[in-house]
N, C-alpha and C positions, 0 to 999 in steps of 0.2 A: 684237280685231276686233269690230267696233260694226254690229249690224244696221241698215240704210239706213231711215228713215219709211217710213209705210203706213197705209194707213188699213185697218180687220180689220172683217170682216163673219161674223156667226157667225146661218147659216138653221138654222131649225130643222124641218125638212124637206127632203125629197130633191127637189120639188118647186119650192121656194123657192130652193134652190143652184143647181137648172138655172134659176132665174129672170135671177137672179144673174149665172149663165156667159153670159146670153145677152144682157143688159145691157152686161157689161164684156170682155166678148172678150178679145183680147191683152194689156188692163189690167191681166190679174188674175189670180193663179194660185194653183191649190187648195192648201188646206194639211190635210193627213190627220193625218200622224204628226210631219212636220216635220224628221224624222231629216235628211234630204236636202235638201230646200229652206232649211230655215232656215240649215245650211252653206255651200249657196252665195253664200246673200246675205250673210254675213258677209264671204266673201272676195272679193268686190265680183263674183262671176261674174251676178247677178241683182239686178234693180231693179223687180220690180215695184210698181207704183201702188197695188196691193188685192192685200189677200190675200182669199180666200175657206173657211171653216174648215167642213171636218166634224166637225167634235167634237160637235156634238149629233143625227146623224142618225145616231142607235141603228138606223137602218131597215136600216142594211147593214151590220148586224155580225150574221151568223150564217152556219151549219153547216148542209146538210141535205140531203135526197136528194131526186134529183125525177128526170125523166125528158126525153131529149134525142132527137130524133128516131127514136122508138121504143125505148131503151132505156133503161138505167138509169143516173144520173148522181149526179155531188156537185154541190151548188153552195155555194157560198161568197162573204158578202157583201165588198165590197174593201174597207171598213172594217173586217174580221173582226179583230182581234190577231195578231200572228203566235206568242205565246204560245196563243192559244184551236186555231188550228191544231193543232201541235205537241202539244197535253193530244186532240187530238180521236180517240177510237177508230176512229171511220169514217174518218178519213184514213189512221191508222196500219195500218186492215186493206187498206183497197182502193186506198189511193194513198200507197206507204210514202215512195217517193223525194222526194215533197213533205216530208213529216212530216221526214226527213233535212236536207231541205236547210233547211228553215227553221230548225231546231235549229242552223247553222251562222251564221243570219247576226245579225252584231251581238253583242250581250253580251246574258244574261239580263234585265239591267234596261230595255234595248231593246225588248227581246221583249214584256214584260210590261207596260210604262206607254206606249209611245209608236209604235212598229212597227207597221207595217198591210203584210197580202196586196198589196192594191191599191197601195199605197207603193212596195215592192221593185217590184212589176212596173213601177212607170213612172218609178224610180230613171233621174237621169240619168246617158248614157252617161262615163265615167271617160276621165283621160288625164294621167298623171306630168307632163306638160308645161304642161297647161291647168289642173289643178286644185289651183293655186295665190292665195295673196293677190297682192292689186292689188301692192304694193309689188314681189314676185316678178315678176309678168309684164309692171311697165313696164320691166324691165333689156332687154328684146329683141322685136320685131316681135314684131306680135299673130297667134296662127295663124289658121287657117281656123275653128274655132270661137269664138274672141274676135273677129270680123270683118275680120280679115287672111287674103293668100294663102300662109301659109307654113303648113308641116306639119313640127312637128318629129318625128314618129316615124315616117315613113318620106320621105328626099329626096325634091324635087323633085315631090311630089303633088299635082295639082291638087286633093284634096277633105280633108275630114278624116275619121281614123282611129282616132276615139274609140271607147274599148269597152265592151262591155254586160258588167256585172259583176254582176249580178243573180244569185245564189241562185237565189231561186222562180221566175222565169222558163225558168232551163234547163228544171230539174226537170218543168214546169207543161208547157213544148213537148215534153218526152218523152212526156209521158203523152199528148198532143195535145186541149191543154187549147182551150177557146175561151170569149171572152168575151163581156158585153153593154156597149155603149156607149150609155146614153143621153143625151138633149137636150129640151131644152124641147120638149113636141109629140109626139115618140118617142122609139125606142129601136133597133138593131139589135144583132145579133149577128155575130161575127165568129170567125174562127179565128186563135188566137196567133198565129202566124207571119204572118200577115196586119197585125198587128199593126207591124209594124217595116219600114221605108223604107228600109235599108241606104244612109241618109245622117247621119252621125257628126254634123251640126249640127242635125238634127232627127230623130231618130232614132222617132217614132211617127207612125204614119200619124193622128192622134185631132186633132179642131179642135180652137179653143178654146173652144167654146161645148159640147163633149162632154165626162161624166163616167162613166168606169169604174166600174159600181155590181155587177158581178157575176161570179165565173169558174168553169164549167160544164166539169167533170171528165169523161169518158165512162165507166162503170164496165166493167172486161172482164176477163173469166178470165186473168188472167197476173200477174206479179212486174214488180216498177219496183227502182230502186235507182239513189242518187245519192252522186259521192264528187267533194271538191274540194280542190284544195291554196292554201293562203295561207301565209304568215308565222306566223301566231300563229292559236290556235284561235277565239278569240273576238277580236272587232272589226274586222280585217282583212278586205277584200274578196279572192274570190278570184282567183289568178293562174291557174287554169285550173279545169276542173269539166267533169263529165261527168253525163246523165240516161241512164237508158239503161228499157225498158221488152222484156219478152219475152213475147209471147202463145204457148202451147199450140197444139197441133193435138190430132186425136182419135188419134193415134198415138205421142203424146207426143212430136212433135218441134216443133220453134219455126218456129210459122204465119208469124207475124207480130214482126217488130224495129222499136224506135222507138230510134236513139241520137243523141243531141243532143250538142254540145259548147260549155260558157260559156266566158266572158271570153279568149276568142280574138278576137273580131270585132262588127260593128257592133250584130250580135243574136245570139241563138241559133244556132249553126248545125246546123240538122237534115242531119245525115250520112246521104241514100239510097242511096248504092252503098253503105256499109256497112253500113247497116241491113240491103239487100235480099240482101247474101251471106250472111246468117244464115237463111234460110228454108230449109227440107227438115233443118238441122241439128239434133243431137242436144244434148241440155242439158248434155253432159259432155263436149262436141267442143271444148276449151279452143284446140285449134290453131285451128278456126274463130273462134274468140273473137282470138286475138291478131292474127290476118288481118284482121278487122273492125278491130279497134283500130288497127292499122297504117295502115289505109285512111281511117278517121277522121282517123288523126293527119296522113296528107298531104294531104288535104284543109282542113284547119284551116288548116296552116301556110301556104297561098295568102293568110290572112287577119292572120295575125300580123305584131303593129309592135314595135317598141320602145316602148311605154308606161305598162307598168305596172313594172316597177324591175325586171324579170326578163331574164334572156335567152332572144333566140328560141328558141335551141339546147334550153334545159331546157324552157322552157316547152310546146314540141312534144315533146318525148320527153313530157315528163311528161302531156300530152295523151294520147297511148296507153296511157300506163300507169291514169290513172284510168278509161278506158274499159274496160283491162281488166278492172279492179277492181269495174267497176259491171255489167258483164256477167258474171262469175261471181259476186258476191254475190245478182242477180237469181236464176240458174241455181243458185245452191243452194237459195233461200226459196222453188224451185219443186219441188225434188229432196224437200224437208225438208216441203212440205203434204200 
């Protein structure tokens, strides 16, 4: 498979790329790490006219601590490496489930030469049916995200059911991460979850003239932890994944629950009825934990399709079970500080 022509444009500033985006709109689409993009254009899912390359805007690769409306935060350039992540002490102490999850995704040479933060988070949504070569998907109608009405992973759908298999995004909506999207002129911020249009053909709410240049941690007394199942430990995307995030009260019981569940659905799904049945509980009330799990897990399954080579059946069970897994992991790195 033969990547399509293009003509490559490489700013050498952050300033000059939003020059760039604002120039070529739908023309043109960022190239970070390329892990992602440059596969889809091989397998004819993408054409674009221009690429436009970060590779020299060192400006958004770093680590560091700042402060978010009033308290204390991470921030992290989307350029960052997801290896510089990963080696980073301040993630591994105040944002473990990130640090977790990113050690998951891809193979170490990923990690290290071509991988970016900002990459995974705006990874396109996946689907066993759609993300295939041309030659594979002229054998049968085109679905709803190749520009036909058909959905092969669940009948008779009017929309599609592509799914977000992003690592660092769950992990990142556990911890209730939020980003910055700039543009030629300004900039805003936003909250993750805000982030995603729960539409499988365009699955981010972000123009095309906006670039992801930053993502803003909230630092808080409590334990994270993230656990995912795939096929193989390195390079496979996952088939299910769980964030889960436990804040303290002053009596030592869990104030505050964030649990997130990946690659069920079109994004992140942040689970509140089970999050919120964890509050007033005890960090060693496991039956409360596997109630919360259970509740996650039938909540997800409203979202699961047939798409990624699993079956619903395991893949929903195995939904609770990494959320249990990820809420007592948290509940003991809290038992054990």
């Amino acid at each position: 498979m033969r990547l399509p022509r293009f003509d490559y444009l490489k700013p050498d500033t952050l300033e000059g790329a939003l020059d760039l985006m604002a120039t070529y709109r739908d023309g043109a689409k960022i190239l970070a790490g390329g892990t992602d993009l440059l596969v889809r254009m091989k397998k004819g899912l993408l054409s674009p006219k221009t690429l436009i390359s970060l590779k020299a805007l060192d400006e958004l690769v770093y680590i560091k601590e700042g402060t978010m409306d009033g308290g204390d935060c991470i921030i992290i350039g989307a350029k960052t490496p997801i290896a510089d992540v990963i080696d980073s002490d301040l993630v591994q102490q105040k944002a473990s489930a990130l640090s977790t999850a990113c050690e998951k995704i891809g193979a170490i040479t990923l990690q290290h030469f071509v991988g970016t933060i900002g990459g995974n988070i705006l990874q396109e949504n996946r689907c066993i049916h759609y993300n295939q070569s041309d030659f594979h998907r002229s054998g049968r109608g085109a679905c709803h995200k190749d520009g036909g009405k058909i959905c092969y992973a669940r009948d008779d759908s009017d929309r599609c059911h592509s799914t977000c298999q992003s690592d660092g995004a769950t992990a990142l909506m556990a911890l209730n991460a939020a980003i910055t999207l700039a543009r030629k002129g300004g900039e805003q911020r936003v909250d993750l979850v805000d982030l995603y249009t729960n539409d499988g053909i365009m699955p981010f709410a972000i123009e095309s003239n906006e670039l992801l240049t930053e993502i803003i941690l909230p630092v808080r007394k409590g334990h994270s932890a993230y656990k995912r199942l795939a096929y193989r430990s390195a390079l496979d995307y996952p088939i299910v994944c769980a964030g889960v995030l436990l804040i303290p009260s002053n009596t030592d019981e869990i104030a505050e629950a964030r649990i997130v569940v990946g690659a069920m659905g079109r994004s992140p799904l942040y689970m509140a009825s089970a999050s919120n049945s964890l509050k007033g509980k005890k960090f060693d009330d496991r039956d409360a934990f596997k109630k919360a799990a259970a509740t996650a897990m039938d909540n997800a399954a409203a979202f699961a399709v047939h798409n990624l080579g699993s079956t619903l059946e395991y893949r929903c069970s195995m939904a609770a079970e990494m959320v249990f897994q990820a809420l007592n992991e948290a509940a003991r790195a809290y038992q054990a500080a």
